[in-house]
C-alpha positions in Angstrom: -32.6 28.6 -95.9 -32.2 24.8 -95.7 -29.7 24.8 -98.3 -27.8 27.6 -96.6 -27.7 25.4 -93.1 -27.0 22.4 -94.9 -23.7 24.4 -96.5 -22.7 25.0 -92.8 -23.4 21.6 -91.6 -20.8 20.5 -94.3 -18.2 22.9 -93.3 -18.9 22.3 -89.5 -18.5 18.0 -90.7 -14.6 19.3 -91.9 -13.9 21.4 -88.9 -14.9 18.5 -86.4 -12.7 16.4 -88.2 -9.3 18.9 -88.9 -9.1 21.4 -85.5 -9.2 20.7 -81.7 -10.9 24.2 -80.9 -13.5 26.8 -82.2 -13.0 30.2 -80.9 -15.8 32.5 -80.8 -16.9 36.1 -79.1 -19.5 34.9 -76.7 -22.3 32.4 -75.5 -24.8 33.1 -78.4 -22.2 32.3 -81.3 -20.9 28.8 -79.0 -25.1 28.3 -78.6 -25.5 28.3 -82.7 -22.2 26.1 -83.4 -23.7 23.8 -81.0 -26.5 23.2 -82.7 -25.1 23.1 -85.9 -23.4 20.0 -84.5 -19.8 20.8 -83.4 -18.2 18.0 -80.6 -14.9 20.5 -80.5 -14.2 22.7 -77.8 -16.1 26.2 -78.4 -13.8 28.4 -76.2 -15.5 31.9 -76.2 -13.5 35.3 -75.9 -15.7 38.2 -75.3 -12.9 40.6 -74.9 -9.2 40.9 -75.4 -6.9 38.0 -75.4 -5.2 37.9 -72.6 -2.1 35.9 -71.8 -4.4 33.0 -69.7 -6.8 32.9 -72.3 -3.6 32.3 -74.8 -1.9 30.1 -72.5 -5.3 28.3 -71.9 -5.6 27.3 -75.2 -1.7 26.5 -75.7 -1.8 24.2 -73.5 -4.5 22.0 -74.9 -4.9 22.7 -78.5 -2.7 22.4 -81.3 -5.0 23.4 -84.5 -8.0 26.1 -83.9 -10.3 27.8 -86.2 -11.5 31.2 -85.0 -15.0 32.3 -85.6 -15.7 36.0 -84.8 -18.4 38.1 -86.4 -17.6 39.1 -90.0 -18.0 43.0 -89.4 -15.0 45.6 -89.3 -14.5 44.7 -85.2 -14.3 40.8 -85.6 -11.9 40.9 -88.6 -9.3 43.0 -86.5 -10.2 40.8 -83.4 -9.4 37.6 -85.5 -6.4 39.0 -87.3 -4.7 40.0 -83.6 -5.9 36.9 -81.8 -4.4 34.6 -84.8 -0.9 36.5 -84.7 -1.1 36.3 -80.9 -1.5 32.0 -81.0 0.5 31.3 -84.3 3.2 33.2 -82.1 2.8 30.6 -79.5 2.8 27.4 -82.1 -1.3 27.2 -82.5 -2.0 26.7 -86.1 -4.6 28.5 -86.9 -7.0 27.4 -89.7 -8.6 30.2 -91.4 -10.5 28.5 -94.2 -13.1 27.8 -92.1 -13.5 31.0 -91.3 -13.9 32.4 -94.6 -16.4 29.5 -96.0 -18.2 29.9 -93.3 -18.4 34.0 -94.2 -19.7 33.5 -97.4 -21.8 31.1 -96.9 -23.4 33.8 -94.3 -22.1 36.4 -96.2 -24.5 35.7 -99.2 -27.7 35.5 -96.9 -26.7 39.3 -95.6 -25.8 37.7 -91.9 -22.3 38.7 -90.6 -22.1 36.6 -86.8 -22.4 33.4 -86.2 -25.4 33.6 -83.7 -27.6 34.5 -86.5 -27.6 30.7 -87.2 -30.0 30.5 -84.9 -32.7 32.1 -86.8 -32.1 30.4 -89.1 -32.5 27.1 -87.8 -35.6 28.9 -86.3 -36.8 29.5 -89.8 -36.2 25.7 -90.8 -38.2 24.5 -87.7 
């Protein structure tokens, strides 16, 4: 376990140094990036992307990562939402997004709120 949130910590180092935003599904998953140490906006979008939510981050971001849960749902959601800002000159860094799976991946978590039990675990 410590090893596993020390892997994230690493990631989470690059991603506070290379994109201006992290967007995730909802309030738990911004909760756990928090506490893994991001200082980036963590913009949460619960549902569909709608134009203010694209124009939102269009107007104040130029390189995000998107961070949606790794099951069959949050793949399509990230696939759409990155055609939707790459159309509107967002560059969107998906590395992070797929380190960050298998790091999780290989512990048998799929969402990024389930760093919070592990940090739990650590404590």
């Amino acid at each position: 376990d410590c090893e596993t949130y020390t892997e994230l910590e690493d990631v989470i180092l690059e991603i506070n140094d290379f994109v201006d935003a992290i967007v995730v599904e909802g309030v738990r998953d911004k909760a756990a990036l928090e506490g893994l140490g991001v200082t980036k906006e963590i913009v949460t979008c619960a549902s569909k992307p709608d134009t203010w939510f694209v124009d939102y981050l269009r107007s104040r971001h130029k390189r995000v990562t998107i961070l949606t849960d790794y099951d069959e749902a949050g793949k399509k959601f990230n696939k759409k939402l990155t055609a939707r800002l790459e159309h509107v000159g967002i560059k969107v860094e998906n590395q992070y997004r797929g380190r960050i799976g298998r790091i999780l991946g290989l512990r048998g978590m799929r969402d990024i709120e389930s760093v919070n039990s592990l940090k739990k675990r650590l404590i």
